[in-house]
C-alpha positions in Angstrom: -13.4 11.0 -7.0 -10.9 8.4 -8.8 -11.9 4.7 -8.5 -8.6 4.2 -6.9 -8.9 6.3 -4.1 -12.3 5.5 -3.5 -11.0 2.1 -2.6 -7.2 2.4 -1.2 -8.7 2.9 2.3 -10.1 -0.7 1.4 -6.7 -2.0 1.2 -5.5 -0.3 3.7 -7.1 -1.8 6.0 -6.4 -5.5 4.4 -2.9 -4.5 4.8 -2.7 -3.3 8.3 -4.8 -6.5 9.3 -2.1 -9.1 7.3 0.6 -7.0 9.0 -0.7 -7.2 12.2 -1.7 -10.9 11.8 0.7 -13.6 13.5 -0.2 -15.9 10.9 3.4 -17.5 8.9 1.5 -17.2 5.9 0.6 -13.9 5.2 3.7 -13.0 3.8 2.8 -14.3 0.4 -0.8 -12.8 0.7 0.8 -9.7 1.7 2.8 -9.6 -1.4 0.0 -9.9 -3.4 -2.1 -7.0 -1.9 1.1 -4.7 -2.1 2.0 -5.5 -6.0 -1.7 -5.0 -7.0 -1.7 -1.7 -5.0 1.4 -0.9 -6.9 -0.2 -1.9 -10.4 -3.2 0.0 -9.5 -1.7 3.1 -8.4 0.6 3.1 -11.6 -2.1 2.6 -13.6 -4.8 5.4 -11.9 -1.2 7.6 -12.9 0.0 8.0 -8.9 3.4 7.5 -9.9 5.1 8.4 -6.3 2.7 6.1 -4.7 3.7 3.4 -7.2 7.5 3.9 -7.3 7.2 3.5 -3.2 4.9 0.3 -2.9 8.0 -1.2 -5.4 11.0 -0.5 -3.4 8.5 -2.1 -0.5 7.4 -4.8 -2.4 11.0 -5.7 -3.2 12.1 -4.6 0.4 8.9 -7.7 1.5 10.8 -10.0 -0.8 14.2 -10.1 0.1 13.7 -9.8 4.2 10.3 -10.8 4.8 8.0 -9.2 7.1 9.6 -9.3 10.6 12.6 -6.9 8.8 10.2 -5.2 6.3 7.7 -3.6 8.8 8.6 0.0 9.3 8.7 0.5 5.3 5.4 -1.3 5.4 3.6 0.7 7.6 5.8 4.5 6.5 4.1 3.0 3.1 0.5 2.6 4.5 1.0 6.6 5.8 1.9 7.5 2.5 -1.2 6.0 1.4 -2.9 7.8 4.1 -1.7 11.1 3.0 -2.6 10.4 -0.7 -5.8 10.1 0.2 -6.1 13.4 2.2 -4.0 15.7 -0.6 -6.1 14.5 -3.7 -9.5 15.3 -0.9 -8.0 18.2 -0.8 -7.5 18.9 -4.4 -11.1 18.1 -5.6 -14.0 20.5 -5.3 -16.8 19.4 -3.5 
């Protein structure tokens, strides 16, 4: 299996936890864990999954968390269905 889906349910996990966390200042640690899933899904070639962690990642920057949440978590689903297709697609 790729090295990048090996480990996306990894940061999955890191990101639900920084989303669910009340802390003020996980915005800025949550907009690092989305643009380095971005860069790594762009470079492991998953170019939908890259193209989608942008618009989020630029969604995160311009209304923060509180008003970026949905996209966050429709994001981690997508992540979640990535996983499952390309399982899916490699024979055992």
């Amino acid at each position: 299996m790729n090295i990048f889906l090996d480990h996306l349910p990894t940061k999955i996990k890191k990101l639900e936890t920084l989303l669910l966390s009340k802390d003020n200042y996980n915005t800025t640690e949550l907009l690092n864990e989305i643009h380095q899933l971005k860069g790594a899904a762009g470079n492991s070639g998953f170019q939908a999954l890259m193209d989608r962690t942008h618009r989020v990642e630029k969604k995160l920057k311009l209304t923060g968390i509180k008003h970026s949440k949905n996209a966050i978590e429709a994001l981690l689903e997508f992540c979640r269905e990535t996983i499952i297709a390309n399982q899916q697609n490699t024979p055992a």
